[in-house]
ZADO-1210 file (C-alpha; in nm, 4 decimals, padded with zeros to 6 digits):
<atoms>
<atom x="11.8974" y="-00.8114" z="-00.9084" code="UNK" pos="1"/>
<atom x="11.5626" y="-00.7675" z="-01.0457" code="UNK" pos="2"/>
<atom x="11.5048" y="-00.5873" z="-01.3354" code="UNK" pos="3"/>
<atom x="11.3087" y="-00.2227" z="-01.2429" code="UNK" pos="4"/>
<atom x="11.0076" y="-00.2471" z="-01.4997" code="UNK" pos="5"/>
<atom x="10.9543" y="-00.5893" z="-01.2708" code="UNK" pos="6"/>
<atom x="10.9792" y="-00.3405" z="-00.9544" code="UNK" pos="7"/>
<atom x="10.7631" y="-00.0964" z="-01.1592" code="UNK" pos="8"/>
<atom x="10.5290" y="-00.3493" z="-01.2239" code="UNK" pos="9"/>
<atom x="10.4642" y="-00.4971" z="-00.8702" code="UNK" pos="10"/>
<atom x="10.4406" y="-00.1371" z="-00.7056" code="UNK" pos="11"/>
<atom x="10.1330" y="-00.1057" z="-00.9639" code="UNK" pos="12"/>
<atom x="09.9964" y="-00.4050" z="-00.8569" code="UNK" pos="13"/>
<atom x="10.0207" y="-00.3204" z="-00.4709" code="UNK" pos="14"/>
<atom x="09.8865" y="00.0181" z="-00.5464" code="UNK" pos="15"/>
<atom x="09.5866" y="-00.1339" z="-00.7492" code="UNK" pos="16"/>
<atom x="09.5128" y="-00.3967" z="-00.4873" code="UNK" pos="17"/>
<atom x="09.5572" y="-00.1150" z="-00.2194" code="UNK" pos="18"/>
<atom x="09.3082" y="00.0825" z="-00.4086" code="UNK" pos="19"/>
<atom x="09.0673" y="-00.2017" z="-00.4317" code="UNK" pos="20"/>
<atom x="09.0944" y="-00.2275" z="-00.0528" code="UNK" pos="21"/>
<atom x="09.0068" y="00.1725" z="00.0074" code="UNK" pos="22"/>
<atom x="08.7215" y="00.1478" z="-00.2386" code="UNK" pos="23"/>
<atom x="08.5605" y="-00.2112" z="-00.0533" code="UNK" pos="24"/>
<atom x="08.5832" y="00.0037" z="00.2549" code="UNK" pos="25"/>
<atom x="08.4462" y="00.3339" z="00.1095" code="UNK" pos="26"/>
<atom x="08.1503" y="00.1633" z="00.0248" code="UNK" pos="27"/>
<atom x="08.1198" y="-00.0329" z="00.3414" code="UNK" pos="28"/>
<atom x="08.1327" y="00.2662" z="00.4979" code="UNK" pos="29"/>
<atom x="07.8697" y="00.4526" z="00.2473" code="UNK" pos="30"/>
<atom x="07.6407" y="00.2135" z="00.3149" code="UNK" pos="31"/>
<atom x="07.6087" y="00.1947" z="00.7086" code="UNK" pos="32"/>
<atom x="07.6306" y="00.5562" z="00.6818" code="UNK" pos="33"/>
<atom x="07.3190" y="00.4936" z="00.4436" code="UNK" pos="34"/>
<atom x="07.1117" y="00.2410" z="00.6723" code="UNK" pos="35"/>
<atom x="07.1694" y="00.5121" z="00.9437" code="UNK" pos="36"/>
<atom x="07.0031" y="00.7489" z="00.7702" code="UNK" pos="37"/>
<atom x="06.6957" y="00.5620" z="00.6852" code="UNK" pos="38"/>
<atom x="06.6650" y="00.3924" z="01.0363" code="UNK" pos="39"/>
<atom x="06.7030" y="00.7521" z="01.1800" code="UNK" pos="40"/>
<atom x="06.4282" y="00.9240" z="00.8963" code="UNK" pos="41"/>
<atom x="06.1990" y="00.6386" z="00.9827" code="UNK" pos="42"/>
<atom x="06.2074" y="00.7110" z="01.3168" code="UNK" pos="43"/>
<atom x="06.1712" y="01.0587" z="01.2910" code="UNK" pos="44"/>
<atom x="05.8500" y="01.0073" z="01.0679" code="UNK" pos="45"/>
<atom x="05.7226" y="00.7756" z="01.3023" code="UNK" pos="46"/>
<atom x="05.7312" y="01.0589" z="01.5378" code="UNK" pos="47"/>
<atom x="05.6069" y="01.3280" z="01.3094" code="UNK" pos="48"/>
<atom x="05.2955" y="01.1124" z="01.2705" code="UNK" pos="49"/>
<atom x="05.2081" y="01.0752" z="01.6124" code="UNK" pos="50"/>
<atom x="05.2544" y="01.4497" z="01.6703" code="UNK" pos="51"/>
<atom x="05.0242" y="01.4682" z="01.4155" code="UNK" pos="52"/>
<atom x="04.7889" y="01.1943" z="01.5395" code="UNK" pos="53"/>
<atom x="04.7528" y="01.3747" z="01.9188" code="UNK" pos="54"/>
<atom x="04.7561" y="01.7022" z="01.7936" code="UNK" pos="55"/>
<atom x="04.4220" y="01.6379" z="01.5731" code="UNK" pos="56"/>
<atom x="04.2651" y="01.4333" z="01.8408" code="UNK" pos="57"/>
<atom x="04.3626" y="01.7451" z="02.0656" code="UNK" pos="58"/>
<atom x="04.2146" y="02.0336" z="01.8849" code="UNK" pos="59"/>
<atom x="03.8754" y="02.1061" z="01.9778" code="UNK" pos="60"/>
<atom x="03.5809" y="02.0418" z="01.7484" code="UNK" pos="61"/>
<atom x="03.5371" y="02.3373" z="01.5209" code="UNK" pos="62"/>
<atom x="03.2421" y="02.5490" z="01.5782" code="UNK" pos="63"/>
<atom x="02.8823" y="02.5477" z="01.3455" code="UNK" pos="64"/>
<atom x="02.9347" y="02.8467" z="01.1258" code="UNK" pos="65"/>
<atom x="02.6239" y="03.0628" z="01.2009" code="UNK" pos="66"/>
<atom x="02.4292" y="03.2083" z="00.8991" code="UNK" pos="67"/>
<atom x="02.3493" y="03.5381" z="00.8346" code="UNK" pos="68"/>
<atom x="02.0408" y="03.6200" z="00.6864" code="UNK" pos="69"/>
<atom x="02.0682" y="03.8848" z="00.4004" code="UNK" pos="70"/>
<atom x="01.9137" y="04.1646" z="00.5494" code="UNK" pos="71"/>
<atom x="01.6889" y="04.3941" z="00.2630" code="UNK" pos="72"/>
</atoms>
């Protein structure tokens, strides 16, 4: 029968391995999670500018300011 720090020892090892596993995926999942958010932020900003763009090219030209002579 095998000896239980041998037991003890392999059960570490699975857990550690096991860990390693979780943390590979954590971070594979971080980082698609990650190019999400930049692909959906760029595409927001793409439309942000163009709202911009038309509503500029929309607003009507602004008006000569008329001066007032000082009256005395």
């Amino acid at each position: 029968m095998a000896s239980s720090s041998a037991i003890d020892k392999a059960a570490a090892a699975f857990r550690k391995e096991e860990q390693k596993r979780e943390g590979q995926q954590a971070m594979t999942e971080y980082l698609a999670a990650r190019a999400a958010e930049e692909t959906k932020i760029a595409r927001l900003k793409a439309l942000r500018l163009a709202r911009d763009a038309a509503s500029v090219e929309a607003e009507p030209a602004p008006k000569a300011a008329r001066k007032l002579s000082a009256k005395k």
